[in-house]
N, C-alpha and C positions, 0 to 999 in steps of 0.2 A: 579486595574491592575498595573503590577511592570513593571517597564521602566528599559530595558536592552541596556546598551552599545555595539559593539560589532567594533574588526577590521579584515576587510575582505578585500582582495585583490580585486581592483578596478574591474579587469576583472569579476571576482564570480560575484561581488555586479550587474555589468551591465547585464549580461548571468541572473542570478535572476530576477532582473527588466524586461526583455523580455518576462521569462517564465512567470511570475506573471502576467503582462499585456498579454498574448495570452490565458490565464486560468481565467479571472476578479478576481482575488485574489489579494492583499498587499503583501506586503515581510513578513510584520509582522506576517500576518497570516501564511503562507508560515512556517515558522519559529516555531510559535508555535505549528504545527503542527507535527511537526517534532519532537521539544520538548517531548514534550507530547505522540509521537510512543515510543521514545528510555526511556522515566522514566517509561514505562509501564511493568510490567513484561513480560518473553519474550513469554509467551503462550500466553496472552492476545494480545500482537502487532502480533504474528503472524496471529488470527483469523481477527486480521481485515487489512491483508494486502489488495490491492488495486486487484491481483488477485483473491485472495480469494471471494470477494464481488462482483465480477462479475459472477465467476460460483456459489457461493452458492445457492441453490434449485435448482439447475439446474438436478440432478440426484433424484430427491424427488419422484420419479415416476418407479426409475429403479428396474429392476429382479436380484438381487444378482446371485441368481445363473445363470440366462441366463449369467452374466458377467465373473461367475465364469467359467462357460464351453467354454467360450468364449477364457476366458486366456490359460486353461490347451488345447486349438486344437493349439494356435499360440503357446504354446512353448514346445511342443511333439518335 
């Protein structure tokens, strides 16, 4: 693993350290996480945004078209 230096405004750094500690996460992790979204290509990071993975399969069960006839009554 590559040891990265970084300078960050005290406030960030402390506002970080809070979020990190109320989520049991590192900064480091935190960090590489982050990394790691943005070197992604941008299809790829969108599929797994943090929205995304809460509703995915949630519609796995749905009627296209009950949806469809649904949309075309609310916007007549």
């Amino acid at each position: 693993m590559a040891k990265l230096t970084l300078s960050v405004d005290s406030l960030v750094v402390s506002r970080a350290k809070q979020y990190a500690k109320q989520r049991g996460i590192s900064i480091s992790e935190m960090v590489e996480v982050y990394l790691a979204a943005i070197a992604e290509p941008a299809s790829a990071a969108a599929m797994n945004a943090p929205i995304l993975n809460k509703v995915r399969g949630v519609l796995k069960h749905a009627d296209i078209d009950e949806h469809r006839k649904h949309l075309a009554a609310k916007y007549r």
